[in-house]
C-alpha positions in Angstrom: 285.0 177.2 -178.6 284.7 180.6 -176.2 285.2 183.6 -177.7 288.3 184.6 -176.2 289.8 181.1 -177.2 289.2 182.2 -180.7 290.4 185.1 -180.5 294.0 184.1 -179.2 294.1 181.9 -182.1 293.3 183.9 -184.5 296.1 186.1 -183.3 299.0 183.2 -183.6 297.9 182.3 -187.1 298.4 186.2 -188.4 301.5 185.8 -186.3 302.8 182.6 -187.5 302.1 184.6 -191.2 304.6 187.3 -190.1 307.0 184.8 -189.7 306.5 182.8 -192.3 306.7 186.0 -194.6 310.7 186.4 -193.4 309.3 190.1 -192.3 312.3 191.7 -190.3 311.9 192.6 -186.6 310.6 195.8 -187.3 308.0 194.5 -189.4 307.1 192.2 -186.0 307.4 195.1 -183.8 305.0 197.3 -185.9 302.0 194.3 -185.9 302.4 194.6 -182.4 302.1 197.8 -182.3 298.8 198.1 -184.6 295.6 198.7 -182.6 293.7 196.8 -185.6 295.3 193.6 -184.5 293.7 191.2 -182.3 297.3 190.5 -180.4 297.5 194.7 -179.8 298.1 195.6 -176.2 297.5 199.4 -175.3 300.2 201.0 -173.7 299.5 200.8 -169.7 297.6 197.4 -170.2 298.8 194.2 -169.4 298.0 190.7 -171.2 295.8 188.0 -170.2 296.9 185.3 -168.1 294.6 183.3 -169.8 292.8 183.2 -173.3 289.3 183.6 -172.0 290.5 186.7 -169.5 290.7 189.7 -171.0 293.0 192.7 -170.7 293.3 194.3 -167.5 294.4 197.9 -166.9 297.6 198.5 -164.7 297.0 199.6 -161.1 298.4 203.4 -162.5 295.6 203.9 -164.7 295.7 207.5 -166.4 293.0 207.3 -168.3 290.9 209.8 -166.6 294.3 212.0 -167.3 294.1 211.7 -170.7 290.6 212.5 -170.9 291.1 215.7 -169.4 290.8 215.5 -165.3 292.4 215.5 -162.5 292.7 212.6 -160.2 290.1 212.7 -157.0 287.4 213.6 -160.0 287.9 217.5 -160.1 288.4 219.1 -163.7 291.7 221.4 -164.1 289.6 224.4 -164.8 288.1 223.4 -161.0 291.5 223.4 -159.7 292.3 226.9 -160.9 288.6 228.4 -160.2 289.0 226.7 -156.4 292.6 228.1 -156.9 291.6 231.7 -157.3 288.9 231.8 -154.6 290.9 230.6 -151.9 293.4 233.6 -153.1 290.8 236.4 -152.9 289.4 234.9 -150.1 292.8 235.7 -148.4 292.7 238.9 -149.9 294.8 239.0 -152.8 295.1 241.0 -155.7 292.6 239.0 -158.1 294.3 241.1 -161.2 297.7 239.8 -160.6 297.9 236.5 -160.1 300.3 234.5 -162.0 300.7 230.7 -162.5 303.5 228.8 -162.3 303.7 225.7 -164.0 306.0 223.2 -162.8 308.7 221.0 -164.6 310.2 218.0 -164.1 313.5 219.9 -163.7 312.3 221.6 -160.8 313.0 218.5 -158.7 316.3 218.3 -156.8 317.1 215.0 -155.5 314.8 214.8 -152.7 312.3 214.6 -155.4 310.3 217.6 -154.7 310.6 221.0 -155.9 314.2 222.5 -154.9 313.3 225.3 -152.2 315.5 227.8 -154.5 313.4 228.0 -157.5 309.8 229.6 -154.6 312.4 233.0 -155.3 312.0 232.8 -159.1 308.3 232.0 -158.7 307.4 234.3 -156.2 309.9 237.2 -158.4 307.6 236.1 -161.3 304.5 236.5 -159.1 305.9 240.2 -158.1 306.8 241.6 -161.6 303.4 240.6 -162.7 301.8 242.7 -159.4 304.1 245.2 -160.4 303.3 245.3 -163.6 299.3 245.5 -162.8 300.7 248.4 -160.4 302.2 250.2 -163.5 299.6 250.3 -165.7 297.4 251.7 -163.7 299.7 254.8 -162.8 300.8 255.1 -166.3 299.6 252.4 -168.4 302.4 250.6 -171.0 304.9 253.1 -170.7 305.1 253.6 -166.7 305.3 249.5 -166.6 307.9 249.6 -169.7 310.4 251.9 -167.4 308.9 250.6 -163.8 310.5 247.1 -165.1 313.8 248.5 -166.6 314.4 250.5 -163.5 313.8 254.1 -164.9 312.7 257.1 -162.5 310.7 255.9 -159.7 309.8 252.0 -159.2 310.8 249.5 -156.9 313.3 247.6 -155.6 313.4 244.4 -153.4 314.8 245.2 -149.9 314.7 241.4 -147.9 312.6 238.2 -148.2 311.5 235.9 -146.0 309.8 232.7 -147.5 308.2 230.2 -145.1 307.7 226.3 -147.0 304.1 224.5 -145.7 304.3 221.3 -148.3 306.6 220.0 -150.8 305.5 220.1 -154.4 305.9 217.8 -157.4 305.5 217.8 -161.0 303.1 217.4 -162.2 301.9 220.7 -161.0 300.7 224.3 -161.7 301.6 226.9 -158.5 298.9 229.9 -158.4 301.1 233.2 -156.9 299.3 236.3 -155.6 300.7 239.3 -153.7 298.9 242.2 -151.7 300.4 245.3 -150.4 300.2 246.4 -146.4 301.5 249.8 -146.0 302.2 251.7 -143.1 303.4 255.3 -142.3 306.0 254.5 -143.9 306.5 257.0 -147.0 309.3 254.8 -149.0 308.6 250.7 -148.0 306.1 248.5 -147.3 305.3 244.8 -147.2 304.5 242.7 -150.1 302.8 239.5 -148.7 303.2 236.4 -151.3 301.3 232.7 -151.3 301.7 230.2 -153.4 298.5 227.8 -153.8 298.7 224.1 -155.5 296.0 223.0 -158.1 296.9 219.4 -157.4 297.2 220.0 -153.5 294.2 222.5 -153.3 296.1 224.0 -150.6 299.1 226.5 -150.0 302.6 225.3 -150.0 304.8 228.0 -149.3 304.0 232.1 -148.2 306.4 234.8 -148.3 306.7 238.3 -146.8 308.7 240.8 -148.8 309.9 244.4 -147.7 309.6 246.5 -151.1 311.2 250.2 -151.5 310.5 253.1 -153.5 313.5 253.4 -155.4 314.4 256.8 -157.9 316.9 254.9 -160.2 318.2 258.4 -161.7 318.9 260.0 -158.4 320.1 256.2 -157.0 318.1 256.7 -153.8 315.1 255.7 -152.0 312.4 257.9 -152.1 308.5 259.1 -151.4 306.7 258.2 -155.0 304.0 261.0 -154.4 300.4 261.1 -152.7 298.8 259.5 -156.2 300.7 256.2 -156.1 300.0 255.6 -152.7 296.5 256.2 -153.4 296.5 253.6 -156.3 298.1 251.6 -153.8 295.3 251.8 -151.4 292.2 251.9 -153.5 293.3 249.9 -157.0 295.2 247.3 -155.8 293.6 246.7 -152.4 296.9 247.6 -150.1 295.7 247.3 -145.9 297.4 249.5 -143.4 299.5 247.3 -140.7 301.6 249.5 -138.8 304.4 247.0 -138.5 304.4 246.7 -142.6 307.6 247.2 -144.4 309.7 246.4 -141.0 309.0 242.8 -140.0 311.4 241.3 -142.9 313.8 243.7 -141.7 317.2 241.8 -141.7 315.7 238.5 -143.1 316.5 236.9 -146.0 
């Protein structure tokens, strides 16, 4: 008798003991359910059509998920390290990226991620640069009243976000931002991408006009010679002379 023969029938006698036994359904369900039984079929497997053919995965086989890639062979910690590359590459701010992971409540019914949630991400994305920003003209306490909108920080004048490719869970989105100042003493432009680990490419960019803000006095205004200067030589800001007015009007 071939192996597999004897194993199927091995299988119906412990079976025809569970019935015989008067177990409940529950009882039956759970032997089922037992990887030490010889009738056991793993979740995403399907049976024989035969006794002498064994198991064979379904065509959506996750198994190199669950043992920690990605599909197309490249680990997640690849996806991020390619991730960050491409970002610096592009010039931005390797000491403020932040990653967005993506939920299944993201989707809208066009099954991809709803085009209003890229404002949350890329706000994310700017409170982090922002907060990289503060620390280094203050450290904890200039980011502390930089984010609760005390004396001098910023404030969000127009946004512009262009979308390249639709995104689906599951997903992480890596954000950068850069700065590109002009002569300009109060605004300038904070560029945004967004960069998929499962895509390996970008799938949206966005072009923001920020403004010095004094939130005592309730104006726009010039935050000194020294934040400018961090601007420039900490957090890599580029001179374009049309920064801080090409949003101008946008949403």
């Amino acid at each position: 008798m071939l192996p597999g023969r004897r194993r199927l029938l091995r299988a119906q006698l412990r079976l025809d003991r569970v019935f015989l036994s008067g177990s409940s359904i529950e009882s039956l369900q759970a032997a089922f359910r037992n990887p030490s039984t010889p009738f056991h079929i793993r979740p995403g497997e399907t049976g024989p059509a035969s006794p002498d053919e064994p198991p064979q995965p379904c065509g959506n086989d996750h198994s190199s998920l669950e043992q920690g890639s990605e599909p197309h062979g490249i680990l997640p910690e690849e996806r991020a390290s390619k991730a960050r590359e491409a970002l610096i590459s592009m010039g931005y701010d390797a000491h403020s990226f932040w990653e967005q992971s993506i939920a299944w409540g993201h989707h809208d019914a066009f099954r991809h991620v709803n085009n209003a949630h890229y404002l949350r991400f890329i706000e994310s994305g700017r409170i982090q640069w922002m907060s990289k920003l503060g620390s280094i003209l203050g450290g904890k306490e200039r980011v502390d009243a930089m984010l609760a909108g005390k004396g001098v920080s910023l404030i969000l004048k127009s946004i512009s976000i262009n979308f390249r490719r639709p995104v689906t869970f599951p997903d992480t989105l890596l954000v950068g931002h850069k700065a590109m100042v002009s002569s300009s003493r109060t605004e300038f432009t904070l560029d945004c991408v967004l960069y998929s680990y499962a895509q390996q490419k970008v799938v949206a960019d966005a072009e923001g006009v920020a403004v010095w803000y004094d939130y005592d006095r309730l104006r726009k205004c010039d935050p000194g010679d020294v934040t400018w200067r961090a601007l420039r030589d900490c957090m890599g800001a580029k001179y374009r002379e049309d920064a801080g007015r090409a949003s101008r009007g946008s949403v």
